[in-house]
MIROLO-839464 format. One record per residue (C-alpha): residue number from 0; residue in one letter; x negated, y, z. Coordinates in pm, 1 decimal, m for minus. Layout:
// MIROLO-839464
+-----+---------+----------+----------+----------+
| num | residuo |       px |       py |       pz |
+-----+---------+----------+----------+----------+
| NUM |       A |        X |        Y |        Z |
...
+-----+---------+----------+----------+----------+
END
This chain:
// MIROLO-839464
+-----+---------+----------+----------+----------+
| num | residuo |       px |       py |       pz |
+-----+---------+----------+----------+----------+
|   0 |       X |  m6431.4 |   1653.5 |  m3436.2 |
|   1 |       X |  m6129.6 |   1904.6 |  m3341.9 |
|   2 |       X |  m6010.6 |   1904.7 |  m2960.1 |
|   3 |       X |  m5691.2 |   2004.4 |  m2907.7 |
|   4 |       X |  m5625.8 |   2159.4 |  m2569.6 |
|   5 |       X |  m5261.7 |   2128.3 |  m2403.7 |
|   6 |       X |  m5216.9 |   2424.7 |  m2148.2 |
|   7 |       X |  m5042.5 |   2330.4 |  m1809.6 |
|   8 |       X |  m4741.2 |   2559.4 |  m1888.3 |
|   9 |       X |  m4708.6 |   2318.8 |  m2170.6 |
|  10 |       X |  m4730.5 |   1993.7 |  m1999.4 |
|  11 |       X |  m4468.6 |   2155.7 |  m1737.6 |
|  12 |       X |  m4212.0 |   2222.0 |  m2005.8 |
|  13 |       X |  m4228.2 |   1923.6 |  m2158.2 |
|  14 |       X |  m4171.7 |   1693.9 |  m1838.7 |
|  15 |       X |  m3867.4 |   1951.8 |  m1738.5 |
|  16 |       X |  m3748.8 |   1821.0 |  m2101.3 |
|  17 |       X |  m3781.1 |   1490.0 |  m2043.6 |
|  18 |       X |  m3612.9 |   1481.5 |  m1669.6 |
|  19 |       X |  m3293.4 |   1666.1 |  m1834.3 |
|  20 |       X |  m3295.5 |   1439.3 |  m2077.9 |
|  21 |       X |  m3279.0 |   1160.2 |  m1845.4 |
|  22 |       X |  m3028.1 |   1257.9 |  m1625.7 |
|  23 |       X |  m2820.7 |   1338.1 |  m1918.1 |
|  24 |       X |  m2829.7 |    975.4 |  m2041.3 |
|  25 |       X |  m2784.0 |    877.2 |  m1674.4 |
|  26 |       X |  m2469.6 |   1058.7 |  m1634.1 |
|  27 |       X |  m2312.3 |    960.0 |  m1972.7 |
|  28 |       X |  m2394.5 |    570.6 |  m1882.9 |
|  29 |       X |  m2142.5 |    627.1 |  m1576.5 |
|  30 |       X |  m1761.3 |    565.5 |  m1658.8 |
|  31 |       X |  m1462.7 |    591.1 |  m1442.3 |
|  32 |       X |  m1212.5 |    336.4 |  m1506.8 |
|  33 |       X |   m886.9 |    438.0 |  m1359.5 |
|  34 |       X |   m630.2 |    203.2 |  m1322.0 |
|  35 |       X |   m285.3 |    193.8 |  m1270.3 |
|  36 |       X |    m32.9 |     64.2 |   m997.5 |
|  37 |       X |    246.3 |    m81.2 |  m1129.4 |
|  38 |       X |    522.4 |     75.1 |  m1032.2 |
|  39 |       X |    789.9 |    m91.6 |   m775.5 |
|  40 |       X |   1087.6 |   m270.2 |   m885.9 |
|  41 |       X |   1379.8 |     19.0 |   m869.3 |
|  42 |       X |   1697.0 |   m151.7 |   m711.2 |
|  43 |       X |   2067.7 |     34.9 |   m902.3 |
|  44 |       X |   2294.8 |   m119.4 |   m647.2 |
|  45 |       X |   2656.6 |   m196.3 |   m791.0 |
|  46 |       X |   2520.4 |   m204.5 |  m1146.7 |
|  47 |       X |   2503.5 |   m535.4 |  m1353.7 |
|  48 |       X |   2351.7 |   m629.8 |  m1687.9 |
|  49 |       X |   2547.3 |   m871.6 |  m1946.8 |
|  50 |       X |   2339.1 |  m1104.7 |  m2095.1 |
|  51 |       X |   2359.9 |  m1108.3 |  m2485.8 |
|  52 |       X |   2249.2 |  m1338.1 |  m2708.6 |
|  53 |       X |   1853.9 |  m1360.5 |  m2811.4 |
|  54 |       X |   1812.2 |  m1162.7 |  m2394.3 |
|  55 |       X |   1531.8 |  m1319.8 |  m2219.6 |
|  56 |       X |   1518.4 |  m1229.2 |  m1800.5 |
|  57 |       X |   1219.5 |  m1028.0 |  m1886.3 |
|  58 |       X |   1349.6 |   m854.2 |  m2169.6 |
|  59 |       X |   1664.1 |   m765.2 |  m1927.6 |
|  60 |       X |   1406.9 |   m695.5 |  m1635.4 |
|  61 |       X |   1227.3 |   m461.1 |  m1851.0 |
|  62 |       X |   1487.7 |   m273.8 |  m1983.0 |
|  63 |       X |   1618.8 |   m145.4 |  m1627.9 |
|  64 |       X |   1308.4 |    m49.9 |  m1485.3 |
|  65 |       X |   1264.4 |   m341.1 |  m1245.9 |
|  66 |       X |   1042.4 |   m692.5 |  m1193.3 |
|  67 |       X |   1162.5 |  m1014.6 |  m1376.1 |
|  68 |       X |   1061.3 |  m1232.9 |  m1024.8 |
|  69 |       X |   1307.4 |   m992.2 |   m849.4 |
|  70 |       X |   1547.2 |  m1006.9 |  m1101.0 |
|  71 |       X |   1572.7 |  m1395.8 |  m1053.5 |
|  72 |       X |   1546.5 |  m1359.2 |   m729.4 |
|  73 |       X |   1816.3 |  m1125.5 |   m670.9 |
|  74 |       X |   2054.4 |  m1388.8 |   m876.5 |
|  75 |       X |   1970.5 |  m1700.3 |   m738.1 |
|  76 |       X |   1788.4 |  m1790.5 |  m1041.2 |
|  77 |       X |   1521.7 |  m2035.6 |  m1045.7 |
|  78 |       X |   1201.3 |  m2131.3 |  m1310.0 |
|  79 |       X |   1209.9 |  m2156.7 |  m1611.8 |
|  80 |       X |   1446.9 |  m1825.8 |  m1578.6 |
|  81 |       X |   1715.9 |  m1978.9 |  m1804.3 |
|  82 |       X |   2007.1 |  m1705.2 |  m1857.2 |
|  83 |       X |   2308.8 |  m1762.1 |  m2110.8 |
|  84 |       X |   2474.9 |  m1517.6 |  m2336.3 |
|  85 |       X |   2746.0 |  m1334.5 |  m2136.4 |
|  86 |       X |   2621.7 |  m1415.2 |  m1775.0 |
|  87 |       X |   2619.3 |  m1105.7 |  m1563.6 |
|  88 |       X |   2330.5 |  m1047.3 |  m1370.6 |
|  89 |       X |   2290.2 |   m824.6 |  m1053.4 |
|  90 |       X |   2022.6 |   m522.1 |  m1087.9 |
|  91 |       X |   1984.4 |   m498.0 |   m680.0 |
|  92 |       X |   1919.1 |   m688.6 |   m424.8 |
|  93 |       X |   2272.7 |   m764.2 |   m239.8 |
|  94 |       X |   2460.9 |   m627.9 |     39.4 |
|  95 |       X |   2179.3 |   m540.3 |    254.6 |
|  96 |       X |   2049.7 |   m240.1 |    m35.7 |
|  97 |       X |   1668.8 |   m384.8 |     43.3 |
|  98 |       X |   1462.1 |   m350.5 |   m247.6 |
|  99 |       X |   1245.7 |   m698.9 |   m321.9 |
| 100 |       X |    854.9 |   m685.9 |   m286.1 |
| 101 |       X |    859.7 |   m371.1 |    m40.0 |
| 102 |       X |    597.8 |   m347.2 |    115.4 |
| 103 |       X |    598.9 |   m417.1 |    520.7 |
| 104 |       X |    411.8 |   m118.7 |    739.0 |
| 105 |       X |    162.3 |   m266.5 |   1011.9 |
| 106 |       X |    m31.5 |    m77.9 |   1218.1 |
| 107 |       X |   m346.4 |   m166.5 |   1456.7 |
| 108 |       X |   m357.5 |    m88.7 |   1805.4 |
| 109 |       X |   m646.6 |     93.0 |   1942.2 |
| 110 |       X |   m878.4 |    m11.2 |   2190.0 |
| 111 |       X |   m882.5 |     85.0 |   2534.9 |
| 112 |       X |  m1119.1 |    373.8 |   2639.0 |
| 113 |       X |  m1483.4 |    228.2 |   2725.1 |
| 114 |       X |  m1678.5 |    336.7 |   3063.5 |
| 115 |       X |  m1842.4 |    673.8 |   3046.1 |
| 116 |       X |  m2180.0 |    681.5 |   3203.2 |
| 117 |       X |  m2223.5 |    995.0 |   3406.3 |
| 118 |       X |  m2520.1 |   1195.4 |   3418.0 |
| 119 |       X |  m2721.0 |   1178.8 |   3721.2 |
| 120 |       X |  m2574.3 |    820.3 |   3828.1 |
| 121 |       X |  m2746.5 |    467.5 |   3821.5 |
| 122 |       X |  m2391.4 |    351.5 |   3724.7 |
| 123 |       X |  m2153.1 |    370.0 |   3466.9 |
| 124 |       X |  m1847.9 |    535.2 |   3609.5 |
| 125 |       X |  m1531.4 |    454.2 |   3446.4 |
| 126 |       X |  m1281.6 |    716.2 |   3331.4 |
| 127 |       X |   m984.7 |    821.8 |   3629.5 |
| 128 |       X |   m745.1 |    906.9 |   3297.3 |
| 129 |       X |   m515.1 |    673.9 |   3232.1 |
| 130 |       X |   m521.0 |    400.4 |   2930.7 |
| 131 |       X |   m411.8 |    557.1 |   2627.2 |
| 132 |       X |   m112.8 |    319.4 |   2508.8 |
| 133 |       X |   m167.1 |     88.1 |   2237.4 |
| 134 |       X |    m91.3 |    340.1 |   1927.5 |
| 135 |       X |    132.7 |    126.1 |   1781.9 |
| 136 |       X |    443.1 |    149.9 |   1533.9 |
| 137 |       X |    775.9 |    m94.5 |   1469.1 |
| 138 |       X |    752.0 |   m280.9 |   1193.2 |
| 139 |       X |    985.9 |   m203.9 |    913.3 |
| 140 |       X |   1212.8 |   m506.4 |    849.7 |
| 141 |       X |   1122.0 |   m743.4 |    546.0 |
| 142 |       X |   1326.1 |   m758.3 |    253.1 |
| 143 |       X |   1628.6 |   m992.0 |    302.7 |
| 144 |       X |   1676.3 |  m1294.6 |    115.7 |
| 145 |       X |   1999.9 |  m1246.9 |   m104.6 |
| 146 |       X |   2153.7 |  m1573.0 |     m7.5 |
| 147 |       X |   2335.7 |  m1817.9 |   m309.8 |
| 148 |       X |   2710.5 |  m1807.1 |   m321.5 |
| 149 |       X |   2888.0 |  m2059.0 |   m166.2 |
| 150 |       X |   2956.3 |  m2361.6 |   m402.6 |
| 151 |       X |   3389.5 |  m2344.1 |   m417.8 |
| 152 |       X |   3481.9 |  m2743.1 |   m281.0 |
| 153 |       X |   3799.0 |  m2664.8 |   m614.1 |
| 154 |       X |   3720.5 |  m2537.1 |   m928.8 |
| 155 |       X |   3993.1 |  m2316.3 |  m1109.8 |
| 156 |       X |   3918.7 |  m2502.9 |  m1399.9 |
| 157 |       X |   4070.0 |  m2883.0 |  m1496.5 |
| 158 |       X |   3790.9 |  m3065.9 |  m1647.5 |
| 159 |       X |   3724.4 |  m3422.8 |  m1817.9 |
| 160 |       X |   3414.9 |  m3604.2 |  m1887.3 |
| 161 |       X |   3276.3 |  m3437.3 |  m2243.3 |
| 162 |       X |   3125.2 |  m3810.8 |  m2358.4 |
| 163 |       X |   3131.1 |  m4160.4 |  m2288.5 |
| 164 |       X |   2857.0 |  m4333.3 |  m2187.4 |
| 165 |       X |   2620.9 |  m4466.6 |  m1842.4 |
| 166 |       X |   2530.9 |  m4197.8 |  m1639.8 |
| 167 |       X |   2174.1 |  m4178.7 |  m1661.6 |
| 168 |       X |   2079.6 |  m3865.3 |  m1440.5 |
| 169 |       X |   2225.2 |  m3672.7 |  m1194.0 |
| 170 |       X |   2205.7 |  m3254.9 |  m1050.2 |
| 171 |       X |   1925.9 |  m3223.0 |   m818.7 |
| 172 |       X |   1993.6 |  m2865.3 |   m653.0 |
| 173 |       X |   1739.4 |  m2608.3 |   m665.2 |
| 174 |       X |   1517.7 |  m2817.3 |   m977.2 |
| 175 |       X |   1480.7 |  m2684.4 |  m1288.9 |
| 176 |       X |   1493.5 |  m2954.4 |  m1541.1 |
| 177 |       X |   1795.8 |  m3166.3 |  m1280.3 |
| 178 |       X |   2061.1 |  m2845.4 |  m1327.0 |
| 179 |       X |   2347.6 |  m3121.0 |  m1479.0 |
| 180 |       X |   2363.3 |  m3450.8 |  m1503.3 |
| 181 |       X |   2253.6 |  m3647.8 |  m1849.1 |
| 182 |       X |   2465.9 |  m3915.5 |  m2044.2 |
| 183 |       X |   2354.7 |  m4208.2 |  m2213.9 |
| 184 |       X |   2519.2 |  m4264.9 |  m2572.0 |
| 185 |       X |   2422.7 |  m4325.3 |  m2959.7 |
| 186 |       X |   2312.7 |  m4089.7 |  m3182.6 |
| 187 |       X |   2605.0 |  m3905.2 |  m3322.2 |
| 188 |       X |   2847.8 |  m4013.6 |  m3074.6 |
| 189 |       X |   3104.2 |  m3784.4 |  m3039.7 |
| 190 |       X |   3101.0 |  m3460.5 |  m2762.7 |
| 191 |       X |   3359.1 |  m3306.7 |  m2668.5 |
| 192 |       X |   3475.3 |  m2969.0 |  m2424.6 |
| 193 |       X |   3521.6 |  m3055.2 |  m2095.9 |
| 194 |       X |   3809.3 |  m2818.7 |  m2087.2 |
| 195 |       X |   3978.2 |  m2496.0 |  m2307.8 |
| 196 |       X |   3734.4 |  m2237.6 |  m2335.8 |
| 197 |       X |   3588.6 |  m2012.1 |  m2608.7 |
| 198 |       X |   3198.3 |  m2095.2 |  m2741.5 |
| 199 |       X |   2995.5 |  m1820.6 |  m2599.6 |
| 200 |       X |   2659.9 |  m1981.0 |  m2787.6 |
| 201 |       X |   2572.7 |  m2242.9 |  m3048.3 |
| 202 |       X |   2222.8 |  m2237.5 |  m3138.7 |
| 203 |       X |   1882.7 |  m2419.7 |  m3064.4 |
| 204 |       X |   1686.8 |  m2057.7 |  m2910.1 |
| 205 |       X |   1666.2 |  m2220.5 |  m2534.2 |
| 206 |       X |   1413.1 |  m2440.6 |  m2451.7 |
| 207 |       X |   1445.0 |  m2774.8 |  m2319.9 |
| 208 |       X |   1749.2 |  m2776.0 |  m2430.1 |
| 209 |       X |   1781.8 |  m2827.8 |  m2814.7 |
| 210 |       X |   2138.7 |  m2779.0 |  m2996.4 |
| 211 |       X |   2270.2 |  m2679.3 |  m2757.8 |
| 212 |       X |   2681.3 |  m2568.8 |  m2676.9 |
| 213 |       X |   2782.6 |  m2339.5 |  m2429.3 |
| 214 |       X |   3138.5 |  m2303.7 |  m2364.9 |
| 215 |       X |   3296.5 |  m1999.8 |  m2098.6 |
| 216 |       X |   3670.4 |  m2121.4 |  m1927.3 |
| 217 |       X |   3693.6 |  m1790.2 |  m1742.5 |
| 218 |       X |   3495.3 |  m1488.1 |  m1561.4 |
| 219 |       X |   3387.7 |  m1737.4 |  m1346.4 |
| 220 |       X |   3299.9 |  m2103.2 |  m1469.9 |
| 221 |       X |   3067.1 |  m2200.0 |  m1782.4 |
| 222 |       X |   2990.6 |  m2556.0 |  m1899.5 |
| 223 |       X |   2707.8 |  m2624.8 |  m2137.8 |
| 224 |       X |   2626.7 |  m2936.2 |  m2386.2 |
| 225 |       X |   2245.4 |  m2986.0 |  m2493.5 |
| 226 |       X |   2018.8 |  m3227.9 |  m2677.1 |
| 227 |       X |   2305.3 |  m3247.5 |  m2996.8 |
| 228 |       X |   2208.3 |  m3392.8 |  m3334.5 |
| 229 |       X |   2467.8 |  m3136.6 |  m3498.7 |
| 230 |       X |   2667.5 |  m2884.5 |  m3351.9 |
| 231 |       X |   3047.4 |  m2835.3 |  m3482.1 |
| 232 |       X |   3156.6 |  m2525.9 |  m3345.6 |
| 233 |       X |   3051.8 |  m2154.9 |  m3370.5 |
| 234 |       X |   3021.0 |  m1841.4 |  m3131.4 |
| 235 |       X |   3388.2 |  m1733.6 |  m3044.1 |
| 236 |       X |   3559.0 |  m1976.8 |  m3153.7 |
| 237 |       X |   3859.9 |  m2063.7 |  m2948.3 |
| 238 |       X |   3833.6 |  m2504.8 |  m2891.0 |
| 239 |       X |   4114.5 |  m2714.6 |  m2650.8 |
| 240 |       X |   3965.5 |  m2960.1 |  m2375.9 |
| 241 |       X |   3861.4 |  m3276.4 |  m2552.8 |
| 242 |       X |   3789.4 |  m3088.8 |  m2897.1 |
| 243 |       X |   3466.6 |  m3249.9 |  m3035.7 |
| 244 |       X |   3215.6 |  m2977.8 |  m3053.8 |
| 245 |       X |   2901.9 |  m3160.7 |  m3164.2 |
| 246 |       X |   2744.0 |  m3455.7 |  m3229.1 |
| 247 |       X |   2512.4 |  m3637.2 |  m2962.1 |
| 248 |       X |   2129.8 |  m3681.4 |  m3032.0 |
| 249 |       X |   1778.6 |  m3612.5 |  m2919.3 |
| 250 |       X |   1713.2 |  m3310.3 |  m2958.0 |
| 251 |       X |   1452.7 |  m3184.8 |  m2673.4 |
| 252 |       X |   1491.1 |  m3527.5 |  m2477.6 |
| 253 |       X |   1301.7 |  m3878.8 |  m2554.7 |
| 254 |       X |   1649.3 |  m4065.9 |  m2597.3 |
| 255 |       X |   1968.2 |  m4021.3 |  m2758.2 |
| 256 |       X |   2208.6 |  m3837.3 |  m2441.8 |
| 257 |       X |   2408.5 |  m3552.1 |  m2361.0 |
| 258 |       X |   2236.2 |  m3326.1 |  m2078.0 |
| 259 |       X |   2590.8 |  m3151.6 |  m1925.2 |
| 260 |       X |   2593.9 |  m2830.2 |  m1734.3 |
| 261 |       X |   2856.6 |  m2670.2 |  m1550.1 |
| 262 |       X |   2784.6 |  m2324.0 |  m1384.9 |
| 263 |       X |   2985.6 |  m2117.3 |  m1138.5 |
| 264 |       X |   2921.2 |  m1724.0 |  m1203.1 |
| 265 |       X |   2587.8 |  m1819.1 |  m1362.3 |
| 266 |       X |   2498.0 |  m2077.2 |  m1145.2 |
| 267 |       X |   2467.2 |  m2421.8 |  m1183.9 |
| 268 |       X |   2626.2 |  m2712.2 |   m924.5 |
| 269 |       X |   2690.2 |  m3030.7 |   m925.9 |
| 270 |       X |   2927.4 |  m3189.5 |  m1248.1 |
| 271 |       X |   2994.0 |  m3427.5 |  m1037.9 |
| 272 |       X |   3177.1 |  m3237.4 |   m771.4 |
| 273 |       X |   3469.9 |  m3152.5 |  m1048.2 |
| 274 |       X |   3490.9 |  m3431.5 |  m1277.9 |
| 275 |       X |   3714.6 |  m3694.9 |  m1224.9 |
| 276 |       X |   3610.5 |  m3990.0 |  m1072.6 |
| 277 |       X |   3530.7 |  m4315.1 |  m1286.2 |
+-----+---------+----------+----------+----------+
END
């Protein structure tokens, strides 16, 4: 039977080995995972974006270096986001030049100085300097609220109702699937423009919506016709108030109606305030 003898220089060596080893493994198991702040939304105050067809708020919100929730916010534009080909849209904040989502400063005050005990002394003997002042600092102001343009009481526009029928719904201000009113009728009852205007979009991209019409009367009004079986009109084409544009249907609602629109520089208000009484 053979022995084999291991030396103690040997035995040293090899648990050196094995503790580099180790601590090699150990230090390649560790990973630093950096991440990323987003960066904040970069106000360009007196520059404006046109919306063009197939432009999504994000898409536009993206492009100029700022956040889609300021974006809306800065235009008065409420969920689901909903933005129409050649609507101009504000890339800062307002008036006031505050950029959305800054963040606030705060500060916290420091405590008063606590009793010193003296050495020799039974008692604690507080300190004859005076209170250091709370170390405080003003808070920066918060970001103001760009406030939604006044609805005009006259429109510059002369409008008549786009299709007969019982009014079914009516504008509910600030919710997203009330922005017009809706119109009961049969399917492929005839819809017509509320007043002379060119057709900015005709197209079923925006959802909720279906076929959907949108017709511009100036810089300043719009007036859109959704939920049509078949459209009859095409982007820029010039049509006269009471021109049928499309047919009415279902598209994107449960019944046959018209859902109407009418927006003042991008924003929608109330048909009801500009359409003749009946």
């Amino acid at each position: 039977m053979t022995i084999t003898l291991i030396s103690r220089h040997t035995v040293a060596r090899t648990a050196i080995l094995c503790l580099a080893v180790a601590t090699l493994l150990s230090a390649c198991a560790k990973t630093t995972v950096v991440r990323e702040t987003p960066a904040p939304s970069i106000a360009k105050p007196g520059v404006t974006a046109v919306v063009k067809r197939g432009d999504t708020l994000y898409r536009i919100a993206s492009a100029n270096g700022v956040q889609a929730k300021d974006l809306a916010a800065w235009n008065g534009i409420a969920e689901p986001y909903t933005i129409y080909p050649g609507q101009r849209l504000k890339l800062y904040p307002g008036s006031s030049g505050a950029v959305a989502s800054a963040p606030v400063a705060s500060s916290k005050a420091r405590s008063e100085r606590p009793s010193v005990p003296v050495a020799g002394t039974a008692k604690p003997v507080t300190s004859t300097a005076a209170a250091k002042p709370a170390d405080t600092k003003p808070a920066a102001p918060k970001p103001a609220v760009p406030k939604p343009a006044p609805v005009p009481a006259e429109s510059s526009v002369k409008w008549r109702w786009p299709a007969d029928g019982e009014l079914i719904s009516r504008y509910v201000a600030g919710e997203p699937t009330k922005q017009g009113i809706g119109i009961a009728g049969s399917s492929g009852a005839a819809v017509r423009a509320a007043a002379d205007g060119v057709v900015v979009y005709s197209g079923s991209g925006l959802v909720g919506y279906g076929e959907l019409v949108i017709i511009k009367h100036n810089d300043e009004w719009l007036s859109a016709y959704g939920h049509n079986r078949t459209r009859l009109v095409n982007e820029g084409q010039l049509v006269k108030a009471g021109q049928q544009v499309a047919e009415m249907g279902r598209s994107g609602a449960p019944r046959d109606m018209l859902h109407f629109e009418v927006r003042y520089n991008g924003k929608p208000v109330d048909p009801l305030l500009y359409l003749p009484k009946r």
